[in-house]
C-alpha positions in Angstrom: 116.1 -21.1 -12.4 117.7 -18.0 -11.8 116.6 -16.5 -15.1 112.9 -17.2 -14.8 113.2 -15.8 -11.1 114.7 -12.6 -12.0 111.9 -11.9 -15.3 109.4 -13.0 -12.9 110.2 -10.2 -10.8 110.5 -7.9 -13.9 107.3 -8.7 -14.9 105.7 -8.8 -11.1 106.8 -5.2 -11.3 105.5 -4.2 -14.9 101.9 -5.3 -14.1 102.0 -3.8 -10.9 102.6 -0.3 -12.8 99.7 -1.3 -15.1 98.0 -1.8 -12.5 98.5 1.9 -11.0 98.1 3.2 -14.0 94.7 2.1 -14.9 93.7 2.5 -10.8 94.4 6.2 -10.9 92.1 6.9 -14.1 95.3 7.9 -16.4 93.5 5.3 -19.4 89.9 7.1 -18.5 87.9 8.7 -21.7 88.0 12.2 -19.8 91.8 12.3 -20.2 91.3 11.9 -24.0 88.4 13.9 -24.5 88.1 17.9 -25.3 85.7 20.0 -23.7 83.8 21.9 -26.4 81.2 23.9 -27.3 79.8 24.3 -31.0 77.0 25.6 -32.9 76.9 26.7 -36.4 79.5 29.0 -37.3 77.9 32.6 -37.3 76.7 31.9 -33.2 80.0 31.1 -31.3 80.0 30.0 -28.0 82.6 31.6 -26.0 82.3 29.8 -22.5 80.5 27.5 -20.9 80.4 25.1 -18.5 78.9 22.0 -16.7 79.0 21.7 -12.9 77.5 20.0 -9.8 75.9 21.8 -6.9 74.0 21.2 -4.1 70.6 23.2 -4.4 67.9 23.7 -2.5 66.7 21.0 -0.4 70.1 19.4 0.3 69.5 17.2 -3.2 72.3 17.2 -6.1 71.8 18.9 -9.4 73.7 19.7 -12.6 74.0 22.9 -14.0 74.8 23.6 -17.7 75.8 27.4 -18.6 77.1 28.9 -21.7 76.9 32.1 -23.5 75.8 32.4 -27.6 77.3 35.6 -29.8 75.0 36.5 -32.7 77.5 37.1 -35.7 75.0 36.3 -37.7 74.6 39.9 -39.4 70.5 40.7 -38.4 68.8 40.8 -35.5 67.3 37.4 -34.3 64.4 36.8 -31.6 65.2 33.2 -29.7 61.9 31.9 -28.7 62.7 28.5 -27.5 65.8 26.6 -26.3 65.8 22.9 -25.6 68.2 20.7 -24.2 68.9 16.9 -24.8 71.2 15.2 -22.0 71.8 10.9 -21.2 72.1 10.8 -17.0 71.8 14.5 -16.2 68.2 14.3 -13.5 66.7 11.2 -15.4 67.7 7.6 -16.4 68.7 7.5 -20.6 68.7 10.0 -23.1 65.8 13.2 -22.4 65.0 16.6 -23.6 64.2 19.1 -21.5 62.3 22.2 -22.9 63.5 26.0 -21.3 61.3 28.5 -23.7 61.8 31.5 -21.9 58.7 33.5 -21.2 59.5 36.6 -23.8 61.5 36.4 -27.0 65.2 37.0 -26.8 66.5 39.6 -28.8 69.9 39.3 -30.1 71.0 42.2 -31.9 73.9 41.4 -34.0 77.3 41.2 -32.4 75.3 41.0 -29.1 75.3 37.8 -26.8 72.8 36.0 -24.7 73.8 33.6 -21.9 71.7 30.5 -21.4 71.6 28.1 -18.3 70.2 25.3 -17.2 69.5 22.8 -13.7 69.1 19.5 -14.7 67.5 18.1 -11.3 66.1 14.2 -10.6 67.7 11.5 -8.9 70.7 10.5 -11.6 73.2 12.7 -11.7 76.6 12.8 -13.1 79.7 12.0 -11.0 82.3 14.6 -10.9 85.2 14.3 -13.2 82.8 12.4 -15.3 82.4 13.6 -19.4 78.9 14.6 -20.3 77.5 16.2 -23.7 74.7 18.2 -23.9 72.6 18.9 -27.2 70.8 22.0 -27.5 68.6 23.3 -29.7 67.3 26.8 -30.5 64.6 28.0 -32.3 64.8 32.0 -33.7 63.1 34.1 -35.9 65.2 36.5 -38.3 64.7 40.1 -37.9 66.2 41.6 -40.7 63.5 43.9 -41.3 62.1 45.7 -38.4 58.5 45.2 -39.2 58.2 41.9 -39.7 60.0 38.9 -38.1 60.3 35.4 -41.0 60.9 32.2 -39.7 61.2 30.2 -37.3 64.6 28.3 -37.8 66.4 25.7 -35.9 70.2 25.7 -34.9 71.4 22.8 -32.7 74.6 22.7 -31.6 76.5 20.7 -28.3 78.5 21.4 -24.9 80.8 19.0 -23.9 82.9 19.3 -21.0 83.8 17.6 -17.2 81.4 18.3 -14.9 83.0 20.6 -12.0 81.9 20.8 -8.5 80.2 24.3 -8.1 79.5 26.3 -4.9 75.4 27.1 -5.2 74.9 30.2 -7.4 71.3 31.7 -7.9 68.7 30.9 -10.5 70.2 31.2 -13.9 68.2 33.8 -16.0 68.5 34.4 -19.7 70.8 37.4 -19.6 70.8 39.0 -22.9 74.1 41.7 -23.4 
């Protein structure tokens, strides 16, 4: 008696451990995920980021920001971006199209920060793990006269979504 008394305990103790363990998120995907951001390997992205904040009207929205370097060695003109997110303003997976309303021109070496609010009534929890696909179209400038094309890069932003004060709008900011 004494010996299934004292392992009782043991294990009384053990699962109340596991217990605390999975309560407090420490077996969550977010802990073993890495926040990335990739496109093909002549446009880095350097930094970026996915956040909550409340905008105007009281209502949630997510914001997605990141910034694209042109190593590709020409000039490029970006003419449309487009984004493909699951639970970011609508219910399942759904592009959202952001062509901006003149051409960005990348010269190379330059960069180009892009941005998005994803608005609608599902949003993402905080601490929660989202991906976002995106997709730019360009056209190669190599020669000054004439502009060939267009091409398609795609590339993904994956990261925890933060908890943002509001900022303003978020242009297309070509450096």
């Amino acid at each position: 008696m004494e010996y299934l008394v004292t392992y009782g305990w043991a294990l009384l103790a053990l699962f109340f451990v596991i217990a605390l363990l999975i309560g407090s998120g420490a077996f969550s995907v977010n802990n073993f995920s890495t926040p990335e951001c990739t496109f093909q390997p002549d446009m880095p992205c350097s930094s970026f980021i996915i956040y909550k904040e409340t905008g105007a009207g009281g209502a949630d929205q997510t914001a997605l920001l990141f910034n694209i370097s042109n190593g590709l060695g020409f000039p490029i003109n970006i003419t449309n971006v487009s984004y493909a997110a699951s639970g970011m303003g609508r219910q399942g997976m759904t592009v959202f199209d952001a062509a901006p309303a003149t051409p960005i021109a990348l010269a190379p070496g330059g960069s180009a920060s892009f941005g998005y609010n994803f608005t609608g009534a599902s949003q993402p929890s905080e601490r929660d793990f989202k991906t976002v696909f995106a997709t730019l179209t360009f056209y190669n400038c190599k020669t000054p006269t004439a502009c060939t094309g267009p091409y398609v890069t795609s590339g993904r932003v994956s990261s925890i979504v933060e908890r943002r004060q509001a900022v303003s709008r978020l242009p297309y900011s070509p450096t």
